[in-house]
C-alpha positions as CSV (number, residue, x, y, z in Angstrom):
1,X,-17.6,-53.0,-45.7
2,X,-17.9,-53.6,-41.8
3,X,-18.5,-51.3,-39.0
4,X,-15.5,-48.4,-38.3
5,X,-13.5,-51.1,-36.2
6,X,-13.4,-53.6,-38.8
7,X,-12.3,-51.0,-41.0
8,X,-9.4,-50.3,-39.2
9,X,-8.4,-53.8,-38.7
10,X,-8.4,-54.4,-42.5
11,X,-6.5,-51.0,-42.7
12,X,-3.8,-52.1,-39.9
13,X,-3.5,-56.2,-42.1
14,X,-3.2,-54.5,-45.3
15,X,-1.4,-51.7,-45.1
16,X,-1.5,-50.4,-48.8
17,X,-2.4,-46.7,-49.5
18,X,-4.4,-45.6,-52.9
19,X,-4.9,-42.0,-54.5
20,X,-8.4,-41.3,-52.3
21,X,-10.8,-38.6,-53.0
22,X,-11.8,-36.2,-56.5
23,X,-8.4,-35.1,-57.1
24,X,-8.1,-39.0,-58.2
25,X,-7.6,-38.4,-62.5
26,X,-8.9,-42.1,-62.6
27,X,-11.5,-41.1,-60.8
28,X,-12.6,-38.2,-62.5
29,X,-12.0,-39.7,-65.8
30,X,-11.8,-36.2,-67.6
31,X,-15.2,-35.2,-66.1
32,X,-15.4,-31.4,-64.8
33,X,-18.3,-31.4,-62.3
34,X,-18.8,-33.8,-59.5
35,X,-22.8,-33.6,-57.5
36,X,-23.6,-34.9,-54.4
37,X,-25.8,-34.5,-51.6
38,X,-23.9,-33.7,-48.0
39,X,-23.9,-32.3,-44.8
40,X,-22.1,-29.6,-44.5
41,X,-20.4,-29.6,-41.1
42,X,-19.1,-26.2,-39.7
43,X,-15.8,-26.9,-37.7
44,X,-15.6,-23.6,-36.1
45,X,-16.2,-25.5,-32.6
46,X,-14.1,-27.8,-32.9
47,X,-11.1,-26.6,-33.8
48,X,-9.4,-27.4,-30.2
49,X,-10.0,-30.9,-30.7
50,X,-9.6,-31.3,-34.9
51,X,-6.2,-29.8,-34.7
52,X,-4.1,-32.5,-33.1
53,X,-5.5,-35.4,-35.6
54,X,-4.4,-32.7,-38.3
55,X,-1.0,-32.2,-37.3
56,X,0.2,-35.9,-36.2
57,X,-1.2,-36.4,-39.8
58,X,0.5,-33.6,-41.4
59,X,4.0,-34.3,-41.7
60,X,3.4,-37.3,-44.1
61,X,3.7,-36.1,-47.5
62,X,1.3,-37.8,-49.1
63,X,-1.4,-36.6,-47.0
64,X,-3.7,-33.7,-48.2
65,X,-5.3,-32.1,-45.2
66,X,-9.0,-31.0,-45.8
67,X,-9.5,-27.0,-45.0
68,X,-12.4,-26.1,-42.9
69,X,-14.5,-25.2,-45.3
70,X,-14.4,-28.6,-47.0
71,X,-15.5,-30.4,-44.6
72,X,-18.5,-32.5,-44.8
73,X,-20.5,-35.5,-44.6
74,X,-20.9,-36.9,-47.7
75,X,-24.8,-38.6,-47.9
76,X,-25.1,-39.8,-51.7
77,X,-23.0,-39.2,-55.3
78,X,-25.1,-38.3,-57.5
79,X,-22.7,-38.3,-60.3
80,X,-20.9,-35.9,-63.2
81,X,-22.7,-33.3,-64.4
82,X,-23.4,-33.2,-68.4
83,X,-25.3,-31.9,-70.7
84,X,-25.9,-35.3,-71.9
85,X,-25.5,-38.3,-69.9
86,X,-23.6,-41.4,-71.9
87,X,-21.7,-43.3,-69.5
88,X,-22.9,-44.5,-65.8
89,X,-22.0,-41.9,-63.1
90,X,-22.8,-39.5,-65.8
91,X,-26.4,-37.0,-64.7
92,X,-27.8,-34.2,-66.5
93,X,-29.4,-30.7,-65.0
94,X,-32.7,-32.0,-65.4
95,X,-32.4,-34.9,-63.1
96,X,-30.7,-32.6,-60.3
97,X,-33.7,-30.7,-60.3
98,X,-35.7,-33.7,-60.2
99,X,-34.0,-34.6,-57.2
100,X,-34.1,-31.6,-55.8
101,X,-37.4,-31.7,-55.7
102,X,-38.1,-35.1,-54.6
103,X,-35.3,-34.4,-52.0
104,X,-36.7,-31.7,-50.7
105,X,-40.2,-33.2,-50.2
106,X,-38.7,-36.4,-48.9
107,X,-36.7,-34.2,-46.2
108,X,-39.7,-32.1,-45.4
109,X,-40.6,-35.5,-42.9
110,X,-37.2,-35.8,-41.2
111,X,-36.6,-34.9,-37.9
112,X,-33.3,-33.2,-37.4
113,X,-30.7,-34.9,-35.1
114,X,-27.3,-34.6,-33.5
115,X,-24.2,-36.3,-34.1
116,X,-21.0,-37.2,-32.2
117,X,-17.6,-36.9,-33.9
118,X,-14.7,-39.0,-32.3
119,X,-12.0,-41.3,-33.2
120,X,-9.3,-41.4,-36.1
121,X,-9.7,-44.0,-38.6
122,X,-8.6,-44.8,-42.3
123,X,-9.5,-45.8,-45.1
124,X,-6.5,-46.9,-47.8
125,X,-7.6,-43.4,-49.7
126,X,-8.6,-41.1,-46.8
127,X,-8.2,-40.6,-42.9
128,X,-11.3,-39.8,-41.4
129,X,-13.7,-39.1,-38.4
130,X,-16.3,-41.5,-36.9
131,X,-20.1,-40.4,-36.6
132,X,-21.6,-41.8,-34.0
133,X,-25.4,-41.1,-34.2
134,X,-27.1,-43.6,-33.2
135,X,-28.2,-44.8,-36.9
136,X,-29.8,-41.4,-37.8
137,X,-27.4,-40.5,-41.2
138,X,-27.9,-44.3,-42.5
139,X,-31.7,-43.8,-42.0
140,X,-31.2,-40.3,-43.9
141,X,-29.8,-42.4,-46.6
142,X,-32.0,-44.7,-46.9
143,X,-35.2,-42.0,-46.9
144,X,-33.2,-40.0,-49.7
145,X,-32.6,-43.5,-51.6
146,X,-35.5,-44.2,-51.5
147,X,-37.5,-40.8,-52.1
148,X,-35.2,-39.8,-55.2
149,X,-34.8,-43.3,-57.1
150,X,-30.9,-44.0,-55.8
151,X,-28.5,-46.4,-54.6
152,X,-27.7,-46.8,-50.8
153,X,-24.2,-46.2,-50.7
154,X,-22.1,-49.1,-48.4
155,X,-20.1,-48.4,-45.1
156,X,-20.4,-46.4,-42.4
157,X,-21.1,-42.4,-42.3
158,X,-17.7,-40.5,-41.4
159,X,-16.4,-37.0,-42.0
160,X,-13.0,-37.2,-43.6
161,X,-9.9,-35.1,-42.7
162,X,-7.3,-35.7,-45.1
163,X,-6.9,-37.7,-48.8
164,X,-4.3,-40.2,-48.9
165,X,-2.9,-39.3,-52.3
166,X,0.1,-42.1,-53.3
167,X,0.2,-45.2,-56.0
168,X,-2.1,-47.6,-55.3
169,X,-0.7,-50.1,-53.4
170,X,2.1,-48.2,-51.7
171,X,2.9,-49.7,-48.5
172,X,1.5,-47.8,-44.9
173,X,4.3,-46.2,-43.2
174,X,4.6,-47.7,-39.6
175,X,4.3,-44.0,-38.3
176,X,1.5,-43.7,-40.2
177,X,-0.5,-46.4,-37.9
178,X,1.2,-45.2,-35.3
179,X,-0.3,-42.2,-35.4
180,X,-3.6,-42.6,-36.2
181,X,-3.6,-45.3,-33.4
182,X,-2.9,-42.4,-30.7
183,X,-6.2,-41.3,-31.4
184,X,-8.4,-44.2,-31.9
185,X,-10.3,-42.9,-29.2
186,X,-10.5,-39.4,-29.1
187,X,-13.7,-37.5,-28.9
188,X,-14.2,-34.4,-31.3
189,X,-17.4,-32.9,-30.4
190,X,-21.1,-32.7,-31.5
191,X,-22.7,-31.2,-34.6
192,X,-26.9,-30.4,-34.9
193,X,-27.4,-31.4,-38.4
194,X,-30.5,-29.4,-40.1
195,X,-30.1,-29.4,-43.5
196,X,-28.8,-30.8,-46.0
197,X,-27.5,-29.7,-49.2
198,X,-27.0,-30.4,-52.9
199,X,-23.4,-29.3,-54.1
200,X,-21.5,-28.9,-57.2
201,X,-17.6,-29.7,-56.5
202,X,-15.4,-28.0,-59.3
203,X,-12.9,-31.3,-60.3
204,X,-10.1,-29.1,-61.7
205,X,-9.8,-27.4,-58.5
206,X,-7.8,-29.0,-55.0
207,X,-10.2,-27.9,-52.4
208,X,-12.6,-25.4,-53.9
209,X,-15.6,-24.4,-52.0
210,X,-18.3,-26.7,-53.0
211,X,-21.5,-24.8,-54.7
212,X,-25.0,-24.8,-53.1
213,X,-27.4,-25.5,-55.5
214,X,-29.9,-25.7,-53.2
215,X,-30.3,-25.7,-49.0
216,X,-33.1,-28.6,-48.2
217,X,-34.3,-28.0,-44.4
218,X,-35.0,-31.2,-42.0
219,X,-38.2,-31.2,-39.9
């Protein structure tokens, strides 16, 4: 996957639409319990400038608007939670505490930073919002990849607004691009990211908050 223009390129030439995000069955496969690490980003602030992408995006009805409190920046999956891991994707209680730990450590080194959210882009599952930060949330990748024993996710860091939730394969609506493209460059505003956190998401659940397991401070 290429940078966020390429991205939107490909998303303009293909024009097909998927079921994005964990309300996805085939996705979820029957699992109850979703981990991750993130960075939770507080929206209060931004509000003025969030609302306009949300409403030029909300009279599609296949789009499923993210509330405030789910927004985020997702860093790493870490998998399903079980009590015993069969499949891949699959994790157990014991390794999230092992990551915790090595997580935490690993973060203990990491200066915090700021980053700049502008620009409406999409994905065939999900619009969403660039990060620009000058490289800092794909270096906090690869430190947490590294430090914990994971895999560096592919493409670029971006906070997503809304799921896309149609057949795969259903064709993009010309008002579709047409809106997005109104705001291909549209500044948001800046976030200071601090911590970062290890969630439980609840799969049965549309937009539940996500559960803290643990709060891991930068430098």
């Amino acid at each position: 996957m290429g940078g966020y223009e390429d991205i939107w390129e490909a998303f303009v030439a293909e024009r097909r639409l998927e079921f994005g995000g964990h309300m996805d069955p085939g996705w979820q496969d029957g699992h109850a319990l979703s981990a991750s690490l993130m960075i939770p980003v507080e929206t209060g602030h931004l509000s003025d400038r969030l609302d306009p992408l949300r409403e030029a995006l909300r009279p599609f009805p296949f789009v499923s608007l993210h509330p405030d409190h789910f927004m985020h920046i997702t860093l790493l999956l870490l998998g399903f939670l079980v009590p015993k891991p069969e499949e891949a994707g699959e994790i157990s209680s014991e390794r999230l505490t092992n990551i915790e730990i090595r997580a935490r450590r690993t973060l203990a080194e990491f200066p915090a930073f700021g980053v700049e959210f502008a620009n409406l882009n999409a994905f065939p599952g999900a619009a969403f919002i660039e990060a620009q930060d000058g490289g800092m949330i794909k270096r906090l990748r690869e430190t947490l990849s590294g430090g914990c024993g994971l895999k560096m996710p592919s493409g670029p860091p971006h906070m997503t607004l809304a799921y896309f939730q149609a057949p795969d394969g259903t064709g993009v609506p010309e008002g579709l691009i047409s809106a997005i493209e109104r705001y291909r460059d549209w500044p948001v505003g800046e976030v200071r990211v601090k911590e970062v956190e290890l969630t439980l998401l609840d799969l049965s659940r549309g937009y539940p908050e996500p559960e803290c397991l643990a709060k891991m401070p930068l430098a």
